[in-house]
N, C-alpha and C positions, 0 to 999 in steps of 0.2 A: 386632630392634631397630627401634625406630619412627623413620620421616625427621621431622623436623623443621620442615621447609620446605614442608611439604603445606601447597596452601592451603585458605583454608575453601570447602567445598562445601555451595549452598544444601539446604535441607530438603526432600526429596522425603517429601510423602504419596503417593503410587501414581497421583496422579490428575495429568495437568497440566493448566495453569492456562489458563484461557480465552482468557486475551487477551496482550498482552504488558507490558501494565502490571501485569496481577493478579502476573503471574512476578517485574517487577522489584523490584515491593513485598518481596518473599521473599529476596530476592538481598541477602547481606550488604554492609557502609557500603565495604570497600575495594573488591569486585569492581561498584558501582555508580557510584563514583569514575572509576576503568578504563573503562566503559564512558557514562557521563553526558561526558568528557574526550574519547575517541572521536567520538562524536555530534556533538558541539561542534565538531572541527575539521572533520568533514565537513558540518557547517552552513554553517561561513565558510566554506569550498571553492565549495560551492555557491553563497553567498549573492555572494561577490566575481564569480566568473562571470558570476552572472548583469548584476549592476553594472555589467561589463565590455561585455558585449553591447548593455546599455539606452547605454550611452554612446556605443559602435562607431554606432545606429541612430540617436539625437542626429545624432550627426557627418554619416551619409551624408543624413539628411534635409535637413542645413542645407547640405550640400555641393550639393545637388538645386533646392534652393531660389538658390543664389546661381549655379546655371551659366543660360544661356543659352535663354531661352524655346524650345522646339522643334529644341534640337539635342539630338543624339547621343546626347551628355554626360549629358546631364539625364533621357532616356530612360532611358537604362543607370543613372542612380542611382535613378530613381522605380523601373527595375524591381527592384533591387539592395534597396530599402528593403521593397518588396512582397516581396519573397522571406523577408526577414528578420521582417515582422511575422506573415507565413504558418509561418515556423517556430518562433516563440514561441509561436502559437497553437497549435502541432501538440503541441509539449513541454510545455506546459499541460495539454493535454486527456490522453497520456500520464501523468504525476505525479495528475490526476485519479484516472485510472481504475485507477491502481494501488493508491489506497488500499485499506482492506479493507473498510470501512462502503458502496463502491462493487461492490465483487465482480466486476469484468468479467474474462472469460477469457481475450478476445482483442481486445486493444486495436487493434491494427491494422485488424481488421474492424469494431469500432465505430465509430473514427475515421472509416474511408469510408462508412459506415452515417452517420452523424452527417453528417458533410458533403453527401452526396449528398440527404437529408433536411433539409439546413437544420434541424438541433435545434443550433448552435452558433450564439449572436447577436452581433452588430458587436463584443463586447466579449471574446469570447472564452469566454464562459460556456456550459457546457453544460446543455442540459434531462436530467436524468439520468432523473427520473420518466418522463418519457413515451419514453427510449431504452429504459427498462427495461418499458414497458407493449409496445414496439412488434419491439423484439429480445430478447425473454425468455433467448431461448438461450445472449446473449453476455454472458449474466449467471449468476455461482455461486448456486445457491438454498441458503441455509442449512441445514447439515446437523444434525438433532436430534440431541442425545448418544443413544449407544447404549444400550441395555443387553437384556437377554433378556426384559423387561417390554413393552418400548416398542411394539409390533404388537398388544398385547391390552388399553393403554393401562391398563395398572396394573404395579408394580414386581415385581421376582421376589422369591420368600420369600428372609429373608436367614439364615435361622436353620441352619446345620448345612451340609449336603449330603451325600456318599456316605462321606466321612470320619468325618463324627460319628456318620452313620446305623452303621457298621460298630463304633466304638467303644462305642454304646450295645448293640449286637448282642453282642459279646463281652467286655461286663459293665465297659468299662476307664474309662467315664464317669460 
């Protein structure tokens, strides 16, 4: 007896799908529902966070700005501010380098690669080109699809194999 409550399973041809969009295209209207609803609330998760922070760095700037020329005070918030725009830029360059059109392997070693080189400018922006011309290594190189052709740069015969060859052998095709 068959369950009922099975849900729908997207269509597998044998191959998967490149990217993670080509996959969702394929992914039926309820389980992209589930997961477009997902995404979403971890959007606003993020996006209020970070809100939160830009407001928190508002506040200590203006706090910094209103203490006392050359005391203490005002030290400890310039440095309190300076720490905070230092870690925006550090969680920038991280969410950078994690996309996949960027490929780095090892974002922590980039990051001091990148700083120790000055490839990060006043605004937070990385040079990716020339991290990528200067630390090849901390970079994925695209991996070509495989197949048993790919080393002789033509495709394999697709006609038969050892199976058909045998059923033509023993008269069954």
């Amino acid at each position: 007896m068959a369950d009922e409550t099975q849900t729908e399973q997207a269509p597998t041809t044998g191959e998967a799908p490149a990217t993670f969009e080509a996959w969702f295209e394929s992914v039926p209207d309820p389980i992209k529902g589930l997961v477009t609803s997902h995404i979403e609330g971890l959007r606003n998760t993020v996006q209020a966070t970070r809100q939160e922070r830009d407001d928190m760095a508002k506040q200590l700037k203006a706090a910094a700005k209103g203490a006392e020329e050359g005391s203490a005070l005002r030290q400890q918030l310039e440095q309190m501010v300076a720490q905070a725009e230092a870690a925006e830029a550090r969680a920038s360059f991280f969410e950078d380098a994690a996309r996949p059109e960027i490929g780095c392997t090892n974002a922590r070693l980039a990051y001091l690669a990148a700083e120790t080189d000055g490839l990060i400018d006043s605004r937070g922006r990385v040079n990716w080109e020339q991290m990528k011309t200067k630390y090849a290594e901390l970079f994925r190189q695209p991996i070509p699809r495989g197949n048993a052709g790919e080393g002789a740069g033509t495709a394999p015969p697709q006609a038969g194999g050892m199976n058909a060859y045998i059923r033509r052998a023993a008269g069954r095709e």
